[in-house]
N, C-alpha and C positions, 0 to 999 in steps of 0.2 A: 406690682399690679399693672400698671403700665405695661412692662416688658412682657406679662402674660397675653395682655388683649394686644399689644403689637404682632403677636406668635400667631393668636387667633384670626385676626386680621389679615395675614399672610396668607394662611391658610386657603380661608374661604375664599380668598382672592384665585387663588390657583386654581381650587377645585372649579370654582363659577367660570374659570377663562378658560379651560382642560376644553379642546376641539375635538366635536362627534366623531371628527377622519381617524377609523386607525393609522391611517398614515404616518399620524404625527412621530409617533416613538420611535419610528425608524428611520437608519441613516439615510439619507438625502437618497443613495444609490438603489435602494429597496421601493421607493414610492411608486406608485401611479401600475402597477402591475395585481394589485390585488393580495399582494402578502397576507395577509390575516386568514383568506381563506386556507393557504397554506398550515400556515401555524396552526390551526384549527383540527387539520389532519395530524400533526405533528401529536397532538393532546390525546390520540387514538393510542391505548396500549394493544400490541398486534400481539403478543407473546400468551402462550398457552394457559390454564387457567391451573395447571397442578395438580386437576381435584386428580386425573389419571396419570398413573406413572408404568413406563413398559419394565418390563423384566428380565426379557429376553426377545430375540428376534430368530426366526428361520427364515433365510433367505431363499430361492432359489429362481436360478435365472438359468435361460435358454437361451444364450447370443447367437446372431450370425455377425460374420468379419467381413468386411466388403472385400471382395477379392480371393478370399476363401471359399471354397467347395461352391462355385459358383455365387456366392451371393453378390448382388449389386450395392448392398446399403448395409450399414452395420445398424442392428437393428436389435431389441432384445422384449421376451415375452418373461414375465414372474410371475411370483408368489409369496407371498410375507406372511407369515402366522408370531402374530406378538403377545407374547400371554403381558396380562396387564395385571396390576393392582390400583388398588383406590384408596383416596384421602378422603371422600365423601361420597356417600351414593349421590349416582349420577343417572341420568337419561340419555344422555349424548355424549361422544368421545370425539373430539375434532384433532387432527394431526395433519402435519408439514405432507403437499404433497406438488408437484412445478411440472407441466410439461410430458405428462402421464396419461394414458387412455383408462381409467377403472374398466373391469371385463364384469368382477364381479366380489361381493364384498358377505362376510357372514361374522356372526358370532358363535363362537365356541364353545359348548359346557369343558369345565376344569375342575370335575370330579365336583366340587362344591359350587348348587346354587338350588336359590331355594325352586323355580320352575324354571323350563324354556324360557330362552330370551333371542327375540329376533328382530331385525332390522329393518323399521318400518322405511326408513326414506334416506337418502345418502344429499347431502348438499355442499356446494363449491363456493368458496370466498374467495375471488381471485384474491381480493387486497390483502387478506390474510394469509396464501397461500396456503390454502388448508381446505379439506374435506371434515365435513362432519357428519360421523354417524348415528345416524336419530335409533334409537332402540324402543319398539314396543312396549315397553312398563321399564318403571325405574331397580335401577341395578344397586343393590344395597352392598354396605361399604363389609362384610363380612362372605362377597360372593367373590368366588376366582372364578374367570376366563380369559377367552382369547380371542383376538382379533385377527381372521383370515382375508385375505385382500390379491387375486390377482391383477393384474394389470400387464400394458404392455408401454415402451418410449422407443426412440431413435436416439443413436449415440452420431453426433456431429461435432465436428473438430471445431471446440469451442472451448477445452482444457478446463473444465468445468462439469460435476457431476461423472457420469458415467460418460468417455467421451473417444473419439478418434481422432488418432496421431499417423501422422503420413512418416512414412520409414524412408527417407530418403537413399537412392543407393548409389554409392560411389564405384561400387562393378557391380552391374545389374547381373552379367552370368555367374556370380560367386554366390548368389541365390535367388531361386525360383519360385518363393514365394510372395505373394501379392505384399504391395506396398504396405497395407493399411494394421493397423494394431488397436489396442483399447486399454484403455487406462482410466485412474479415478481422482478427482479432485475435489474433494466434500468439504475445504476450509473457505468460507464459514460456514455454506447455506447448501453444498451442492449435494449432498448425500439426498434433497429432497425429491431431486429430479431424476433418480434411480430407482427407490422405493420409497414407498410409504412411510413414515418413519416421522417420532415426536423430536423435530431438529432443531433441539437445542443443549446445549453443553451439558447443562445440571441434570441433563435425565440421560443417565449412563445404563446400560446392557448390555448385555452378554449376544456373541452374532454367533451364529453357523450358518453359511455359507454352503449351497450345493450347485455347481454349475455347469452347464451342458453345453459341451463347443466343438469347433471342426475337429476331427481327428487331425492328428502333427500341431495343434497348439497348444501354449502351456499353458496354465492359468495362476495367479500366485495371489495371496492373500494375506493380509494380517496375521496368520499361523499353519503350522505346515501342514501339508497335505492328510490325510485319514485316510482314503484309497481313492482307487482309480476305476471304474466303471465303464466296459464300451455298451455301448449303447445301436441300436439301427441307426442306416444312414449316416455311416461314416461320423459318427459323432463320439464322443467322448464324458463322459460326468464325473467330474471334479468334486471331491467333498472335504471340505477343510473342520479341523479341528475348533471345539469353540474356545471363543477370544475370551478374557478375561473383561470384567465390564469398560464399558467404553463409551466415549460419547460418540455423536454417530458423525462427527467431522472425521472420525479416527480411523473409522471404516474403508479400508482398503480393498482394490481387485486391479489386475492385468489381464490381459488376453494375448500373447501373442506368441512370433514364431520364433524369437532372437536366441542367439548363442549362448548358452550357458557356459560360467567357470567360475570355479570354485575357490574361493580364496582363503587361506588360514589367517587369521588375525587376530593378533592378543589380545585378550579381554573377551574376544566375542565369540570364538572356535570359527567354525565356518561357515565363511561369508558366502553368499551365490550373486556373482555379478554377473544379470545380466544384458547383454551389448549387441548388439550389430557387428556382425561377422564382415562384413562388405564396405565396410569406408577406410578402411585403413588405416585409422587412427587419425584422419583431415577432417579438420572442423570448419573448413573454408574451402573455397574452389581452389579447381588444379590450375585452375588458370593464375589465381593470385600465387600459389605456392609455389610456381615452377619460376618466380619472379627473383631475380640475384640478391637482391637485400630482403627477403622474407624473412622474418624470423621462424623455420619449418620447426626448433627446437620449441616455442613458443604452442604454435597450435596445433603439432601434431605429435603428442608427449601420451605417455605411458597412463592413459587412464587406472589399470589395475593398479599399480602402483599408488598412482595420486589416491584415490579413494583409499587402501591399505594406507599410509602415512596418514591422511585424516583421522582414520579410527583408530588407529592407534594412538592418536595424541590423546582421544580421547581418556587413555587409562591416568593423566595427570589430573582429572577430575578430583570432586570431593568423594561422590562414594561409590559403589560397586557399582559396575554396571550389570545391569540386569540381566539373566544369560539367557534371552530369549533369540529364538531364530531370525536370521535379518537376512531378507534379500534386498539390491539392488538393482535399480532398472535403469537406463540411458535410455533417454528419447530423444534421437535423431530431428535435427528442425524442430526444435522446440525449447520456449522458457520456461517451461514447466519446473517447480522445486518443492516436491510436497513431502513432508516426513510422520510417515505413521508408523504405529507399533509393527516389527515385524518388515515394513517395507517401505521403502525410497524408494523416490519417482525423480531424476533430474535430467533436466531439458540439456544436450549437449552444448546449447548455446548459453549457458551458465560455463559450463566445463572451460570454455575457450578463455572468459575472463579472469581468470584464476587458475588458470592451468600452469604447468612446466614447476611443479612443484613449488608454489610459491608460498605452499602450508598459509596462508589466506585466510586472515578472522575470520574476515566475511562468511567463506566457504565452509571452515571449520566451526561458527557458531551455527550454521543452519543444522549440523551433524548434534551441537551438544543440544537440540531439541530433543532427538532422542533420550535422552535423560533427563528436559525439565516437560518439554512439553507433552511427550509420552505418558511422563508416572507421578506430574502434578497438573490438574485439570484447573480452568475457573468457571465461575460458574455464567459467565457474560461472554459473550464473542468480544464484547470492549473493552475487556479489561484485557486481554492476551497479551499486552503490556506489561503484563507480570510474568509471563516466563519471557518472555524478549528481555527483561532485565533480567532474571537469573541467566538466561544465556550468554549475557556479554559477560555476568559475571565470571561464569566459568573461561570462559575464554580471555579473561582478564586483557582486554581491549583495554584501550584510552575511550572507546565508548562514544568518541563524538565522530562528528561528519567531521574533516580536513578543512581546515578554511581558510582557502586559496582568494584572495580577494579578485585575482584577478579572470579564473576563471569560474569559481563556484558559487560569487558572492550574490549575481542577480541567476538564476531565481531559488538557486536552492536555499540563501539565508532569508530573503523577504516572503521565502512560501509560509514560512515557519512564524510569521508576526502577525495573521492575521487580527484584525478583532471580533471573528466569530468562532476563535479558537476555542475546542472543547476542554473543562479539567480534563486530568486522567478517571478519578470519580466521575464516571458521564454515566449515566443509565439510558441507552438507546429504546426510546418507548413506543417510535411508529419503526417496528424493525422487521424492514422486507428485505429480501434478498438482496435488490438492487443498492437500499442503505448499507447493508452488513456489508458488503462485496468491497464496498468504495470506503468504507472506514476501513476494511482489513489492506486499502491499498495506500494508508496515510502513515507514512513512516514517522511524523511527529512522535504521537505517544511512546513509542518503546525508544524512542532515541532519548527523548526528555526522560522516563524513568532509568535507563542505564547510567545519565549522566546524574542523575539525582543521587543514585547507589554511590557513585562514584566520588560526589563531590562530599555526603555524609562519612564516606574512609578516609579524607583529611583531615576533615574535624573531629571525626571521632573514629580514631582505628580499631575498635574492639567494636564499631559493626558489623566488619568484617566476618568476624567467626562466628558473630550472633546467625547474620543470615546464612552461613554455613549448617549451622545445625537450623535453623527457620526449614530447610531446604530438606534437611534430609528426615527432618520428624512430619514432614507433608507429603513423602513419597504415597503415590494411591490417594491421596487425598485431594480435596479442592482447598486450593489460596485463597486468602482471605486480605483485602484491605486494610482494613482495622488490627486483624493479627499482624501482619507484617511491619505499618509503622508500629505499633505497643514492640514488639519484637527489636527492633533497629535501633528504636530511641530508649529504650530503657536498657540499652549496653554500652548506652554515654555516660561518661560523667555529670551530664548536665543533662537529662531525658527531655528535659521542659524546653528545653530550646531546640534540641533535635527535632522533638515532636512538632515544634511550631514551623519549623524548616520545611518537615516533609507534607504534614500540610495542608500548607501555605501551596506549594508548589504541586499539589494531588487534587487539590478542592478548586484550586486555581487556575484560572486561562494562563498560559501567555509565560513572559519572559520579563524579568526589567531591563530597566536601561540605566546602569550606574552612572553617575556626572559626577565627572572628579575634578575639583578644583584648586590646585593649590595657591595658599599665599604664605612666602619665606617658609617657618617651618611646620606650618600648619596644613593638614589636607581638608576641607571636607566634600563627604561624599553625600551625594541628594541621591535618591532615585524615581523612576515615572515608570508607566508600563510599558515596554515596546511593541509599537505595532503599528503599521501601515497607516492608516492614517491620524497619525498624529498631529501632523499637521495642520490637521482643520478642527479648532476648538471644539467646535458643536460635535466630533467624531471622538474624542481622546476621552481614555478609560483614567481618571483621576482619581480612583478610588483604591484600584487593589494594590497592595503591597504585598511584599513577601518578606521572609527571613531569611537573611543568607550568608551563612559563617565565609566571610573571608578575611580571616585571623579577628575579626569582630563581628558580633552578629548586630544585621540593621535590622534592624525589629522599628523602624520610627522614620519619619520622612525624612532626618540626616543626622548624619553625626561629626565629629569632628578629629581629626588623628595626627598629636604629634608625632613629623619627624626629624631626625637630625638634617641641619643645613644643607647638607653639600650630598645628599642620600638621592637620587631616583625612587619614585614611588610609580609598581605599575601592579594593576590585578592582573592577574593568572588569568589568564585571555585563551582557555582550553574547554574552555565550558558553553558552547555558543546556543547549546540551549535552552541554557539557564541563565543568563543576561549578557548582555553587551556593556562596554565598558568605555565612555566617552572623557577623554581628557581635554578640559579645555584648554590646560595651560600647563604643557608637561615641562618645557625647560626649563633648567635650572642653570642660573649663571653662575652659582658657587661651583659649579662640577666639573672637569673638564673628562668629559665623556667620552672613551676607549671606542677605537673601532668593533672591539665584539659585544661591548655595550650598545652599541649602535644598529648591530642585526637586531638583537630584542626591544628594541624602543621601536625600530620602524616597523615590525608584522604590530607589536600594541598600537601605533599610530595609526597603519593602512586602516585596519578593521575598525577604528575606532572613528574613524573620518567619517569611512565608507558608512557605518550603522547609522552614524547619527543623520550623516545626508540621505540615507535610503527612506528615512520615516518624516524627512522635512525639520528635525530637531532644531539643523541646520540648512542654511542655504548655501547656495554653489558659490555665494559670492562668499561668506565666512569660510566653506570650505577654502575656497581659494587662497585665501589671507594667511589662514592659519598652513595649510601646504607650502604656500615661499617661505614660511618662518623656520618649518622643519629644511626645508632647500638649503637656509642661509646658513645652519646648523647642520650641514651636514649629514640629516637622520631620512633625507627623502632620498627614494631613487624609482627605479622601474616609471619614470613618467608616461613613455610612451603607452606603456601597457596598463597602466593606471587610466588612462585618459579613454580607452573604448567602453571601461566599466562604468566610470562618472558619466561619460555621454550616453548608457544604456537608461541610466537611472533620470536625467533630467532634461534632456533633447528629445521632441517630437519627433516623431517618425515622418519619414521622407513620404513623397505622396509620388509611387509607382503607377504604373495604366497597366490595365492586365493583358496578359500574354497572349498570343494568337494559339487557338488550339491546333499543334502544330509537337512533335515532339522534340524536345532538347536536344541543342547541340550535343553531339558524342553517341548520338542513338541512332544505331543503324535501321534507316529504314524500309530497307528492302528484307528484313528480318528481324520483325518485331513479334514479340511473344506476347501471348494473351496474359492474365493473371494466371491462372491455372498453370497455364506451362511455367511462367517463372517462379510458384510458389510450390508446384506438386508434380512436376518433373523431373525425374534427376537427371537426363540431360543437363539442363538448363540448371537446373538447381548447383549441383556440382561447377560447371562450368561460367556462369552468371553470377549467381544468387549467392549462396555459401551465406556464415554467420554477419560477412562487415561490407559484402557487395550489393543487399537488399535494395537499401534507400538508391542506391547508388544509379538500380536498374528498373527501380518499380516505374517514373516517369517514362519511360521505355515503350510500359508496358500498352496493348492496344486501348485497351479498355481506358489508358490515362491521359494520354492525349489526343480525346475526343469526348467533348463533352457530353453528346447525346448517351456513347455505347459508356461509358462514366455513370452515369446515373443509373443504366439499365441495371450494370457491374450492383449497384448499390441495392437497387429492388428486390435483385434475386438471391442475394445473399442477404438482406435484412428485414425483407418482406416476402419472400417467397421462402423456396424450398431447398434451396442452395445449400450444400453442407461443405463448399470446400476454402472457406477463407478460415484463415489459422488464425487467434487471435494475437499470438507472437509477433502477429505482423498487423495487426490491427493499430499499432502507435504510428506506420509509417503511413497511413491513407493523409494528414493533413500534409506530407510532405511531399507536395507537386512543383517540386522546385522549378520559378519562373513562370507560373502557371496558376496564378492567385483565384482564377474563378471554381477551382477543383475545392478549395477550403470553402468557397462559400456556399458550392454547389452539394457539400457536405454537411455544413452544420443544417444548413435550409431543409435538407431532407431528413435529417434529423427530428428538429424540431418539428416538420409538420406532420411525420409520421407516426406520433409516437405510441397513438390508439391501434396501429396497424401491427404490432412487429408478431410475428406468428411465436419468437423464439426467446424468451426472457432474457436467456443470458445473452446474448446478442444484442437486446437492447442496452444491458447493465455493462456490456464492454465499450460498447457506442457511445455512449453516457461520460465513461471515465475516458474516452479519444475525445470525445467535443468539452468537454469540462476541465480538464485535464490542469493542473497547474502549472506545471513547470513548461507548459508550452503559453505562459501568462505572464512571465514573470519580468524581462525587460522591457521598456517600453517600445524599443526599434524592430525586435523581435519576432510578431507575431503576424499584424496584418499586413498588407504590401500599400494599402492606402486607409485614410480616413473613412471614407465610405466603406471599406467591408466590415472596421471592427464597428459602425452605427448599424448598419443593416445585424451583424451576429448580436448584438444586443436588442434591436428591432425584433428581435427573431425571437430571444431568448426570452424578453420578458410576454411577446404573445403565446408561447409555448406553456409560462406560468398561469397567465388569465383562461386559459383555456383546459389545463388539465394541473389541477392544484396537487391533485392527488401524487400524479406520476411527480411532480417537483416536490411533494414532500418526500420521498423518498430519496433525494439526493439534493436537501435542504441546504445543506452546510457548504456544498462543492458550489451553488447556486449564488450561494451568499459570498463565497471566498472569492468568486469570477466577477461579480459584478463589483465587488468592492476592488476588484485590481483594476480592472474597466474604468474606473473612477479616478486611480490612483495615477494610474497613464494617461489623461486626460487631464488633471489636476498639477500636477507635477511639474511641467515644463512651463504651468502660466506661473506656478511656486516663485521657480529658480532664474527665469526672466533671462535664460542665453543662447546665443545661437552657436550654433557646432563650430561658426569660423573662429570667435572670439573662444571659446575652448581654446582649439589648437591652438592659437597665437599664445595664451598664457601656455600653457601645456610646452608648449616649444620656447617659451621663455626658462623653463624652470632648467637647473643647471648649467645654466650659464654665468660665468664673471660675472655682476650685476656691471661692474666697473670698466666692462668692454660693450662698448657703444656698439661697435657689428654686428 
């Protein structure tokens, strides 16, 4: 009795002291900005209602090519005819539409309806990106028609949607036609900003395709050609076969004038790769190539080739590949990598990274999408984490990122800990373009499910072939969650524990953090969750646990494991993200420990040091204790280079004065090139620019060291009518190297514009350049003084109080920035050292202790 009304009394205490501020719930770093209104938007389901599903699509489009048969702007006029069915009589049909002029919209009889049915009133949701059609009397669920819709849009080089690609040329006289080309990128949202179209994965159709373009260019599609058409006015009409149903990310088109050749290749019959006739096979300037230590075998290697050897590996797959027509395209100046049924799109500036036949996971798992992500759909843009893991599968990777402590630990491992981290189970409920776009650019999810697959084939090898056939009885079909773990885990010996494994780790945020303790011949291991701020009580997620077989499953806050005396005890430190692994007390004095025993104690040590110091577990000062211990033993080394990573992570950043606007030493001034000319010239471009010379020359450029014609630069391409900034180059605008007021004079215009931008996708790339993580992730790294990273937060959170909307749509990146902001601020009053006492320890290590010099 007692202990009941103590319970009670608890209670009602907390609820009567519970403060009116939403503020209160959130972490310190979220306050005083208005977050709830946020969240508020977040609560908004934007996703289609179902009751209509399409069936099929006719497409037909009338391009111009800018530079072709006169035209000045690549520009294009349509027509969509979508026969529909119904889940329920309706009165309205609202579908995906971005960026679009409607000319004019109708309803169709389809042989069944009970009268005329006609379109009383057409209405725009921007926030939901969608048109909805109001229909004079309700459409009963036993009526067939169709929905006709012309329209017209502009194609600007923004690699997104229907879009234009600049053709760089490395001998302009080896051909004469204009620079510019057309290509399509619809993963996740971009198919909306072409046609009309219900865009979203689960409502799959069947396309035909008719296209009308200059005479002398090709046009290529998701299936092969049907005939060829001339048309008046030197024009041309392309009519493609129809596609097999599809969802409408899947939907493919090119335009242009490039060299065709044909390739035979096993498995697939013949390939059509097509390429640019005119660069010679240089993927960089002649300037750099003609340089005595180039590697020219490196970047100017045998593309047909590379591509034939890719698809070829492909036949050591699981099952047939599907013998459908496949073309190939290279695009010149560009990162473009999109794979649909039927047709590849790859930016040459992929090609260079992986070129010289280096048969390249990386390279070769975007190829085995052709096989999962082609002919198994899901029904989420968020879940796409499920073929990203059948693709490592196939490609039977090690599946993690490399973990180089000392160049990739800050920020590619701390990007990965945040505490606004999504499950893999995530259901994206306010899902705009600008959300979908920036979650399909977070390489977490598919990294963590590949190492999930991965880490269930040690403990249990007969899931292996489980999801072998998972994979091949889901061809045509959509994945499913729930089937996949039932699937995995009940091909273990032990289903129950499998199943709690996967999850634990699918329903769950985040990563743990194992602590391994030993005493004599006892280990036990505790675990917590890892993640950025750990650190600060009132911050730390104390709740979720996981299950995670490593040779014992921790299913419970610790366990305990004999081993014999004189044994090394280390976890398997390949799995980084699925936990980290902190030893407090790895030496053993019964052992006397081999020098190749000593390579694998120090990568377990570096990472184990570095994790725990990167979340505060530990401090600089324990780190330091524990680092002489391994010195005196032998197990440390690399200090010098250890020591710029440890000072990234817990040393303030220097306070720099910003630069005169004035361009960089090395820049010739008597022969400065505008943006334009260095990004869509091939003079310039060939001889400057190339794939690794960009950054090198963008501060060069006119527009960069001058801050008035700098901001114009920004107007006209993010607020005006400018079509000519490439987004492959849109990472290098904060890099004004020396020149700190170009970043500030960016986010500011950013943030205050953000009701203005004439151009969505332009806003939603702008978005992932100013939000961006991994330009967040050291703390010496990013700004040049304390006042610009408090003015970018000044900035960022009036951007939130003023436009909740536009911040719920890229909620998580909002919350992942401001909690680094925090972390780099917090961190260095943590660890309590300055950069000179570093080096002094740091330069003490490896020394005699016993030599006094």
């Amino acid at each position: 009795m007692i202990t009941l009304s103590f319970i009670f009394l608890l209670v009602l205490i907390i609820n009567l002291s519970v403060s009116s501020s939403p503020d209160d719930s959130l972490p310190v770093y979220m306050r005083g900005m208005q977050w709830h209104k946020v969240q508020e938007h977040l609560k908004t389901d934007l996703s289609l209602s179902g009751a209509v599903i399409p069936i099929s699509y006719a497409i037909e489009l009338s391009v111009n090519v800018r530079g072709h048969a006169r035209a000045v702007k690549s520009d294009f006029n349509g027509t969509v005819i979508i026969e529909l069915d119904l889940n329920r009589a309706v009165d309205n049909i609202e579908l995906h539409l971005m960026g679009l002029t409607i000319e004019k919209a109708e309803l169709i009889d389809n042989v069944i309806m009970n009268e005329p049915v006609e379109i009383s009133n057409i209405s725009a949701n921007t926030e939901r990106e969608s048109i909805t059609i109001h229909a004079n009397r309700t459409i009963e669920l036993h009526e067939k028609f169709m929905l006709k819709i012309s329209y017209r849009g502009l194609a600007i080089m923004d690699e997104y949607g229907l879009y234009e690609n600049w053709d760089p040329k490395h001998n302009i006289s080896a051909d004469s036609n204009g620079p510019y080309i057309l290509a399509s990128n619809n993963f996740p949202t971009g198919a909306r900003y072409w046609f009309p179209c219900f865009d979203e994965p689960d409502k799959k159709a069947t396309f035909e395709l008719r296209v009308s373009h200059p005479a002398g260019l090709n046009v290529y599609s998701n299936t092969e050609v049907k005939r060829t058409e001339s048309v008046n006015e030197g024009r041309t009409l392309t009519i493609f076969e129809k596609t097999r149903p599809l969802p409408t990310y899947h939907v493919a088109l090119s335009v242009n004038h490039l060299y065709k050749q044909v390739l035979e290749v096993k498995g697939f019959g013949s390939v059509r790769l097509v390429i640019s006739n005119n660069s010679n096979g240089y993927a960089v300037s002649r300037a750099l190539a003609s340089l005595r230590w180039f590697d020219k075998e490196r970047y100017a290697f045998d593309v047909p080739g590379f591509i034939k050897r890719n698809l070829e590996s492909l036949q050591q797959t699981i099952f047939e590949i599907p013998k459908e027509k496949l073309d190939i395209i290279i695009l010149e100046g560009s990162n473009a990598y999109t794979v649909q049924p039927g047709l590849i799109t790859i930016g040459r500036l992929n090609l260079i990274l992986f070129g010289n036949g280096r048969e390249l996971t990386h390279d070769f798992r975007n190829m085995t999408q052709l096989l999962i992500g082609n002919r198994i759909t899901v029904r989420k843009h968020e879940q796409i984490w499920i073929n990203d893991m059948f693709s490592y599968f196939l490609t039977n990777e090690s599946a993690h990122v490399p973990f180089d402590s000392v160049i990739n630990f800050a920020p590619d491992q701390i990007l990965r800990s945040s505490l606004h981290e999504k499950p893999l189970r995530y259901k994206l409920i306010f899902s705009t373009s600008t959300s979908q776009y920036l979650t399909s650019k977070n390489p977490v999810p598919s990294l963590k499910a590949a190492q999930i697959q991965k880490l269930l084939e040690r403990y249990c090898p007969s899931s292996k072939n489980a999801l072998k056939i998972y994979i091949n009885a889901h061809v045509g079909e959509f994945a499913s969650i729930d089937d996949l773990i039932s699937t995995m885990a009940n091909a273990c010996a032990n289903p129950e524990i499998a199943r709690e494994f996967l999850e634990d780790y699918i329903d769950q945020p985040g990563k743990p953090l194992l602590i391994v303790k030993r005493n004599n011949n006892t280990v036990v291991i505790t675990q917590t969750r890892y993640h950025s701020t750990y650190f600060n009580s009132q911050l730390r997620d104390n709740k979720t646990r996981y299950t995670l077989p490593i040779l014992y499953t921790i299913d419970v806050s610790s366990i305990s494991i004999e081993v014999p005396h004189n044994a090394i005890f280390l976890i398997e430190h390949e799995f980084d993200h699925l936990y980290f692994a902190y030893y407090q007390d790895i030496i053993n004095p019964h052992k006397n420990i081999t020098q190749e025993e000593k390579k694998g104690i120090f990568t377990a040590v570096r990472k184990s040091m570095l994790a725990a110091l990167s979340i505060g577990f530990i401090t600089y000062g324990r780190f330091q204790n524990q680092w002489m211990l391994y010195d005196l033993h032998q197990i440390a080394y690399d200090h010098a280079l250890l020591f710029f990573k440890v000072q990234s992570l817990v040393i303030a950043p220097r306070n720099y004065t910003y630069g005169e606007d004035t361009p960089r030493d090395g820049c010739n001034i008597s022969n400065v090139p505008t943006w334009n000319e260095l990004a869509n010239d091939n003079e310039w471009y060939w001889d400057f620019n190339g794939a690794l010379m960009f950054s090198e020359k963008l501060h060069c450029t006119s527009q960069w060291h001058n801050t008035s014609t700098f901001m114009r630069f920004l107007e006209e391409n993010f607020i005006g009518s400018n079509t000519t900034l490439r987004p492959s180059l849109m990472a290098h605008l904060p890099e004004k190297h020396f020149y700190y007021g170009q970043w500030k004079g960016l986010h500011r215009f950013f943030f205050r514009n953000a009701g203005k931008y004439s151009n969505h996708s332009r806003f939603t790339m702008l978005a992932e350049t100013i939000l961006k993580q991994d330009k967040a992730g050291a703390i010496q790294e990013i700004y040049p003084d304390m006042n610009n990273r408090d003015d970018y937060i000044n900035e960022l959170r009036d951007f939130v109080i003023h436009n909740p909307q536009k911040a719920a749509s890229m909620s998580t990146e909002i919350e992942m920035r401001m909690e680094r902001e925090y972390i780099k601020r917090e961190m260095p009053l943590l660890n309590n050292v300055t950069k000179d006492q570093m080096w002094y320890d740091f330069q003490a290590l490896g020394k005699d202790p016993s030599n006094t010099n």
